[in-house]
N, C-alpha and C positions, 0 to 999 in steps of 0.2 A: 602800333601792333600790326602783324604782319599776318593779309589776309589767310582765308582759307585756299584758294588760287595763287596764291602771291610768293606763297611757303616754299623752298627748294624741295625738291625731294631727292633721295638716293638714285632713282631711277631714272630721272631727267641727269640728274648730274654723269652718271654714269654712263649713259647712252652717250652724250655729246663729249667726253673726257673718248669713250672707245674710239668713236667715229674720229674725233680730231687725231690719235693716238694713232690709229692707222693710214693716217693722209705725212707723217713722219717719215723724210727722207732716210732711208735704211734700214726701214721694217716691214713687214709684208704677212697681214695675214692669210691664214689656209683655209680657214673653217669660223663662221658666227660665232658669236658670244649665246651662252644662254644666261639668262639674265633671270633669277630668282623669285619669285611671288615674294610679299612681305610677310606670310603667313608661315614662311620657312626659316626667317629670320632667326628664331630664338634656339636653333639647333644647328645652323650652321655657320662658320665662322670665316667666310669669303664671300665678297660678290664677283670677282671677277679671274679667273687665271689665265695669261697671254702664255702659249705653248710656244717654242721656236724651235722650227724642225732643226737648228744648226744647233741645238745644244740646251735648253731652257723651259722652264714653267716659271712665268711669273705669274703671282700669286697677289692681289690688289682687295684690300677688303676697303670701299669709299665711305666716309663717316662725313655726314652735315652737320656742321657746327650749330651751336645755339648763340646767339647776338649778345654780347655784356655789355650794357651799360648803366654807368652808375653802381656798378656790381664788384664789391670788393674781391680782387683777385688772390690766386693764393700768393703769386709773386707780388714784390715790392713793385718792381720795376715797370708793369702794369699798369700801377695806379693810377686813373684819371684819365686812364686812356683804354677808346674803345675795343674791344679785343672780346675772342669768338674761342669759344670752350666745346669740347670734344670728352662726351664720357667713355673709356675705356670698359670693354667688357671683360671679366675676371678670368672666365673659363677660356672664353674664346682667344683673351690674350695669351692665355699659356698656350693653347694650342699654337698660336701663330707665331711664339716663340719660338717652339718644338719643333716646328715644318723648318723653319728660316734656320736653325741651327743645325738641323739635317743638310744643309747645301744648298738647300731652294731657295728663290728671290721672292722674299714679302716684302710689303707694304704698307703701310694704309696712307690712305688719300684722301686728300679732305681741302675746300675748295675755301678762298677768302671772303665770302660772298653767302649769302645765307637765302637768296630771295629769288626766283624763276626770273626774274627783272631780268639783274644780274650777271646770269648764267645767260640769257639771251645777247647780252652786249659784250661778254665775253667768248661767247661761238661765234658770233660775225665778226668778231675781231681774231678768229685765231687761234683764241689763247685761254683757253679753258685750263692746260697743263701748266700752262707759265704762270695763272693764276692760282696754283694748287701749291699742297704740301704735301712731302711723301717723305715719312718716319717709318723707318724699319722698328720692328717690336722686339728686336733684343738691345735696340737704346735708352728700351722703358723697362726699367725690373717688373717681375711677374709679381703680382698682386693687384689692387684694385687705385686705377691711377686716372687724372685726367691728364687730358693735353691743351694748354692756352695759347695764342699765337695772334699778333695783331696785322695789319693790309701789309706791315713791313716785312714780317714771315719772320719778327722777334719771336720764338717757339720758346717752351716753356713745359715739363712734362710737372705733374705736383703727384701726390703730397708734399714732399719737401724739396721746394723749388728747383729744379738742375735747368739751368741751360742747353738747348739744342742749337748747332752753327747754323748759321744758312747754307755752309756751306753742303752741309749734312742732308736738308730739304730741301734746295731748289730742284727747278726743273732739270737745270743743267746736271749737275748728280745725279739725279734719277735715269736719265739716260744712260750716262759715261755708266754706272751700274749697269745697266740690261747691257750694254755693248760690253764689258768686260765678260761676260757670265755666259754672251752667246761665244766669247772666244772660246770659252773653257767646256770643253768638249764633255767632260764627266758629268754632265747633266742631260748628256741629249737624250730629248726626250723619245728618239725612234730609235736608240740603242736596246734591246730588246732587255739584256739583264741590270741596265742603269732602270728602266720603268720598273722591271716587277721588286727590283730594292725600293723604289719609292713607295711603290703600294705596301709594301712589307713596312715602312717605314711611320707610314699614317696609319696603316692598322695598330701599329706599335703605340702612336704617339695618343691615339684615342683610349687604347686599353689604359696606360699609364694614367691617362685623366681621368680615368674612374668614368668614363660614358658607359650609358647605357649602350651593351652591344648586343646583347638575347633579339632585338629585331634585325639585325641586315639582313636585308635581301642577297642570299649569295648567288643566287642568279645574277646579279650584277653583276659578278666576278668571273660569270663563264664564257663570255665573249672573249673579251679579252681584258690585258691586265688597264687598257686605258680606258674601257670601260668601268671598271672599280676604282679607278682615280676619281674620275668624274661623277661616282655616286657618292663617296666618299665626301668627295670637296663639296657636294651640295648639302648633305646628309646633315655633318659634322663639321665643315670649315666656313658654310657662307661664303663659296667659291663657287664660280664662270672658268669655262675654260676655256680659250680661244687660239688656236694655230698659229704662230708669228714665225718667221724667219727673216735675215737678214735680204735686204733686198740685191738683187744682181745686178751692179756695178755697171756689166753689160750691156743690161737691157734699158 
């Protein structure tokens, strides 16, 4: 059994995933991450979003596995072999749907490793990312789903068992993604009428979900429009949202 110290948390894992994620040859953050209390958990559906001023929001929600063993899996293929389960949230998956079908880069991230140990021997190695999985949420139909996945990165979404490639979750994908999306100019995010579509976009994709909206602060909204992104992504998405651009080649 794995202690009370011993336990991974989201917030260790996602600190040392940020920090190694911006030592990454070709990317360059602008601005900190803010990184969520746990007490905002159950209303928001991101922890983290990477901004790139050349064209991008990506959008990172990190999920800690829980340890199986000995624990009948919903896949055959599984069986008898250790492997780490991820429960999917219902509301928040649709939401995360809903952004990433809008044009935006979602995620979720979820590490091979369950135990602060772990996570320690894989940040002085490096490799925090190369140790992780990253499933976009329109690979999982919307309704209430888990995700199972063994040290192999064999992935696995259920109810009724579908296979996930590797090639679909490594780290290496995950990259080649953020670098095709900072090509593609119709997301940047300092184009002044590509932002207030996205805020237009999230307000949209919340009302659809039936959220409670009678509370925003629309002062949040009077700054500016990237102001109400980032009340929004904390509000409603369980979103960070951090400055990234491609790095200068140059320098």
């Amino acid at each position: 059994m794995i202690g009370q110290f011993d336990r991974l948390t989201e917030f260790s894992y996602s600190y040392a995933f940020i920090e190694q994620f911006s030592r990454i040859n070709g990317f360059q953050f602008t601005a900190a991450p803010f990184l969520p209390s746990l007490v905002l958990e159950n209303k928001l559906a991101f922890d983290v979003s990477l901004a790139s001023r050349n064209g991008m929001l990506l959008f990172l929600q990190f999920k800690i596995p829980s340890l199986r063993q000995g624990i009948r899996p919903c896949t055959p293929e599984l069986h008898g072999v250790t492997h780490f389960k991820v429960q999917l949230q219902d509301v928040q998956h649709r939401l995360l749907r809903n952004l990433q079908a809008s044009g935006q880069a979602v995620f979720y991230a979820s590490p091979l490793f369950n135990e602060h140990l772990q996570l320690s021997t894989a940040y002085e190695r490096g490799r925090v990312l190369q140790e992780s999985i990253f499933i976009s949420p329109l690979r999982v139909p919307a309704g209430r789903h888990s995700i199972v996945y063994d040290i192999h990165k064999n992935c696995y979404f259920c109810s009724e068992p579908q296979r996930i490639p590797l090639t679909e979750i490594g780290y290496e994908s995950f990259l080649s993604k953020i670098e095709n999306q900072l090509i593609d100019k119709s997301a940047n995010v300092y184009d002044r009428d590509i932002v207030f579509r996205l805020l237009g976009n999230m307000r949209d994709i919340i009302r659809i979900s039936q959220l409670d909206t009678d509370r925003l602060d629309e002062t949040k909204f009077s700054d500016s429009p990237i102001s109400g992104i980032l009340y929004l992504a904390r509000k409603y998405f369980k979103c960070q949202v951090i400055f990234v651009k491609q790095s200068d080649p140059s320098i």
